[in-house]
C-alpha positions as CSV (number, residue, x, y, z in Angstrom):
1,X,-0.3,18.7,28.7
2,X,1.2,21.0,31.8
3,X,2.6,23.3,29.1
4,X,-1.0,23.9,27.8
5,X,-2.3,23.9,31.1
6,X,-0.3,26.5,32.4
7,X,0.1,28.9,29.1
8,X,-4.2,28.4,28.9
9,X,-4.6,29.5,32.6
10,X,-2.3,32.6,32.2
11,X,-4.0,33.8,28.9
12,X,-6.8,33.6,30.6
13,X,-5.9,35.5,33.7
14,X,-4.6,38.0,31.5
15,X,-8.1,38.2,30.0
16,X,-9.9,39.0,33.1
17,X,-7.7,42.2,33.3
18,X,-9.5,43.6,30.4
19,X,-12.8,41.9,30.4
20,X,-15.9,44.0,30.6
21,X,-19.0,41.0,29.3
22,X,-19.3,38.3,31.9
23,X,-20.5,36.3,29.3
24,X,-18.4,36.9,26.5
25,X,-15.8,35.8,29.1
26,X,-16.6,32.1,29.0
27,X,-16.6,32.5,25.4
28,X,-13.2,33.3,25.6
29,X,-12.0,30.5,28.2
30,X,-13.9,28.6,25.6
31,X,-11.6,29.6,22.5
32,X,-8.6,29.0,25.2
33,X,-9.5,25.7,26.0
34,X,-9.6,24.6,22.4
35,X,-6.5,25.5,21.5
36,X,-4.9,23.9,24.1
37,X,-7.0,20.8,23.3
38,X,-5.9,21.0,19.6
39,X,-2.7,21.6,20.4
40,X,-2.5,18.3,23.0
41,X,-4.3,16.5,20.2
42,X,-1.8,17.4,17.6
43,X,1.2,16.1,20.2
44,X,-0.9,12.7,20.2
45,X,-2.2,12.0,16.8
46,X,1.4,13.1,15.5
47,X,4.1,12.7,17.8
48,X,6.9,14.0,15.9
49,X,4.7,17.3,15.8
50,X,5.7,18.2,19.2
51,X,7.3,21.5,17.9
52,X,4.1,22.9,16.0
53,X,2.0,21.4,18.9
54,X,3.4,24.4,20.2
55,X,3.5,26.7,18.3
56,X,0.4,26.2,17.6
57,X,-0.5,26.9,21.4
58,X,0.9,30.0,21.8
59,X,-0.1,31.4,18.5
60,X,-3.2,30.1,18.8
61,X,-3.6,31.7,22.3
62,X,-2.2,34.9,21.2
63,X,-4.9,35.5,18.4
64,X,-7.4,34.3,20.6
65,X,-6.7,37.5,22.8
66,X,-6.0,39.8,20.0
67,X,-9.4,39.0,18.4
68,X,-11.8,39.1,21.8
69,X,-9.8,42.2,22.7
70,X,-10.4,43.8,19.4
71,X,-14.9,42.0,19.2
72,X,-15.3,43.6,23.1
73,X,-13.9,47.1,21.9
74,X,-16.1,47.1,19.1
75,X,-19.2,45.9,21.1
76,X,-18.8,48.3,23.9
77,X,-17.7,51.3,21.7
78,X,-14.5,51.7,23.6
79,X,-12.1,53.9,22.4
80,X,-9.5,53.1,25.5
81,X,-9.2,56.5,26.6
82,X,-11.1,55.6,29.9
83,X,-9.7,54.8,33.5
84,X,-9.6,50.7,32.5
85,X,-6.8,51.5,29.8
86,X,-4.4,51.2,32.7
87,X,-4.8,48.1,33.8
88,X,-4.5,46.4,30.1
89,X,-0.4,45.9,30.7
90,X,-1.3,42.3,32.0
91,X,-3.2,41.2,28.2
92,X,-0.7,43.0,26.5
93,X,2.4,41.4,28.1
94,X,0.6,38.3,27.9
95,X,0.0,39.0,24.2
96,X,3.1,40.0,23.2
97,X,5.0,37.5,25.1
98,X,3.1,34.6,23.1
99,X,3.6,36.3,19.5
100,X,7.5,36.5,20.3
101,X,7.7,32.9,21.6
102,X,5.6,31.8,18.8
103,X,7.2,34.0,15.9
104,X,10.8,33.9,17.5
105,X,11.6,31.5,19.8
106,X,10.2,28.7,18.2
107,X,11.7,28.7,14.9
108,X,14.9,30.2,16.1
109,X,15.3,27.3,18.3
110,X,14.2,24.8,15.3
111,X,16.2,26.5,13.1
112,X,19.2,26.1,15.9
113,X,18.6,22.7,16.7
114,X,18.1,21.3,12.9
115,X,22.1,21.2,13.1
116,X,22.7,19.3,16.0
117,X,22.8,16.0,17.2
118,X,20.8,14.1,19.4
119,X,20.5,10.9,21.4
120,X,17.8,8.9,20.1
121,X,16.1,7.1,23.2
122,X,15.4,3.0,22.8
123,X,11.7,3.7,23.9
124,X,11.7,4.9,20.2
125,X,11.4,1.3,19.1
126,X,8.1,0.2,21.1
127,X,7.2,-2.4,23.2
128,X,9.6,-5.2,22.0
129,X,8.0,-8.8,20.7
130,X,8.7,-11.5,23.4
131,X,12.3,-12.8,23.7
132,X,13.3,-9.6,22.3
133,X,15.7,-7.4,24.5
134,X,18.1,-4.2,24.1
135,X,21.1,-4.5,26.5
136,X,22.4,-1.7,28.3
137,X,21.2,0.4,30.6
138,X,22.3,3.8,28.7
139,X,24.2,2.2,25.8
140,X,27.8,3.2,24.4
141,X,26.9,6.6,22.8
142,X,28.8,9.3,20.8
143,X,28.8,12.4,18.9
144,X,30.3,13.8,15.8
145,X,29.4,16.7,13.8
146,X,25.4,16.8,13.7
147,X,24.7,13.8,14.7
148,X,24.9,11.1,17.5
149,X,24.6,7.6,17.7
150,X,24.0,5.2,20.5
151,X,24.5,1.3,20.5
152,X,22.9,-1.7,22.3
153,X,23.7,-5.5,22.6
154,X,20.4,-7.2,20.4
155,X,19.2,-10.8,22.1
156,X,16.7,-12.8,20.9
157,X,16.3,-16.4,22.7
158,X,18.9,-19.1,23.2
159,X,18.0,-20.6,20.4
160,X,18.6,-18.2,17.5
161,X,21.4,-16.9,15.8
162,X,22.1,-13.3,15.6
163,X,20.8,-13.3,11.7
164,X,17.5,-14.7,12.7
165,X,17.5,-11.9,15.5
166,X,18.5,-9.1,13.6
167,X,14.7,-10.6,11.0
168,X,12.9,-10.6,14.1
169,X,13.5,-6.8,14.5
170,X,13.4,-5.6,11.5
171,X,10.3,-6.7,11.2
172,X,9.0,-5.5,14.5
173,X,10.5,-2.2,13.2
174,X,8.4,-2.4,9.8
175,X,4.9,-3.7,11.3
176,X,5.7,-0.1,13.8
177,X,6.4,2.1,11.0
178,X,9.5,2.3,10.2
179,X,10.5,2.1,6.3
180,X,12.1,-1.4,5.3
181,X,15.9,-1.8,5.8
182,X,18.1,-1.0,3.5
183,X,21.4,-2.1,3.8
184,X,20.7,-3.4,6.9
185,X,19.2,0.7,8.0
186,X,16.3,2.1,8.4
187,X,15.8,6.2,8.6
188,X,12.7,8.6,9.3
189,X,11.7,11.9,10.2
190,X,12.3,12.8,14.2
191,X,10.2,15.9,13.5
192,X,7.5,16.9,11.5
193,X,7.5,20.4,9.5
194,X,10.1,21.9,11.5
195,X,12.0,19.6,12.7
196,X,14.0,18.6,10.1
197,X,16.0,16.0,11.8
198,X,16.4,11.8,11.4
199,X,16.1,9.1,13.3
200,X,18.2,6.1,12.3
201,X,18.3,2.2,13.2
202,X,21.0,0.0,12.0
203,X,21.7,-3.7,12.6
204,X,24.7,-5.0,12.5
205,X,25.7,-9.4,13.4
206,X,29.1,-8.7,13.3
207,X,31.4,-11.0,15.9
208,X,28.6,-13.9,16.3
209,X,26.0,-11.1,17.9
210,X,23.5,-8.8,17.0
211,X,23.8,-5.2,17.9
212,X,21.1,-2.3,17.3
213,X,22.6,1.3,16.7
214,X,20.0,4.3,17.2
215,X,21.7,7.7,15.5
216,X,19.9,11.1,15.4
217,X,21.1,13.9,13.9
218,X,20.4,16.2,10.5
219,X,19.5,13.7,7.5
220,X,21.7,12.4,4.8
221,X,22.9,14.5,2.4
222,X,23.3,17.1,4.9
223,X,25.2,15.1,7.0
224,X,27.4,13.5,4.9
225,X,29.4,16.7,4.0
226,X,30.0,17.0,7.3
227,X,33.8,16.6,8.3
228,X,33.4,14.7,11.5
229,X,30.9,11.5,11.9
230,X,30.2,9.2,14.8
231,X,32.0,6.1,14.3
């Protein structure tokens, strides 16, 4: 939300460097304030979407410009030759600088990141059900080739074995999502169009006790032809 915020407020102060109808102004902080809106509602409705929440922002807020630059030119018959032509650098930074991040930044960083590995955080899994805990302030994590994996200790109450423990989460995990285990893992998307990477859980009750592995990283088969793998 401060990211909107703040890209909305300087479109818009870059819009009052060229703007000429006081009325046709509000239209525009209108417009503005739309796509930030759409783009904060994107974030929330689909949180993996966080990367085309903004591009969406500043594309959207780029256009925006473009096209009420391009409607008060044709309103006014202004040909830009006049004395207000030099004070159109702000807009036109302010343009340009939200088509490059949009067109180039953005998906050169996706495209960047899609090969590395990340640390998936436990918040990831939700409020836990009662007795439920993840041990660890940090857990034990690693990284291999494109991806990363971080463990916890799994506890459930005194009375219940690791088995029944490891039931209890999965199905927590299920009823938030997350597709049935397979093998004792369960995998889905960390990002949404652009994001290409995973998010996996694993269970293990090895040694008497549960333990929960989180590992993020570029999907199966991708990663599997890797040479180097967190053990």
């Amino acid at each position: 939300m401060l990211v909107a915020s703040v890209v909305t407020m300087l479109a818009f102060l870059a819009w009052l460097t060229v703007a000429r109808l006081p009325w046709f102004t509000g239209v525009v902080l209108v417009a503005l304030t739309l796509v930030a809106v759409a783009s904060i509602t994107l974030a929330a409705v689909v949180p993996r979407a966080a990367v085309e929440a903004r591009l969406l922002l500043f594309l959207g807020g780029a256009v925006t410009l473009l096209v009420a630059g391009e409607m008060q030119r044709r309103r006014l018959g202004d040909t830009g030759d006049d004395d207000r032509a030099v004070r159109r650098w702000p807009y036109r930074i302010a343009v340009g600088l939200a088509l490059f991040v949009a067109l180039a930044c953005i998906p050169a960083a996706a495209w960047d990141f899609n090969d590395d590995g990340f640390v998936p955080s436990a918040r990831e899994l939700g409020p836990l059900p009662g007795g439920l805990a993840v041990l660890g302030a940090g857990g034990d994590s690693e990284c291999g080739t494109g991806r990363c994996a971080v463990s916890y200790a799994l506890v459930g109450r005194p009375d219940e074995s690791a088995e029944q423990v490891a039931r209890r989460m999965w199905g927590h995990l299920v009823s938030n999502g997350w597709p049935a285990p397979d093998g004792g893992r369960s995998c889905r998307p960390a990002g949404w169009l652009l994001d290409t990477r995973e998010t996996c859980v694993e269970i293990s009750t090895a040694e008497g006790g549960a333990r929960l592995t989180l590992e993020g990283g570029r999907p199966y088969p991708r990663f599997a032809g890797s040479s180097s793998q967190p053990r």
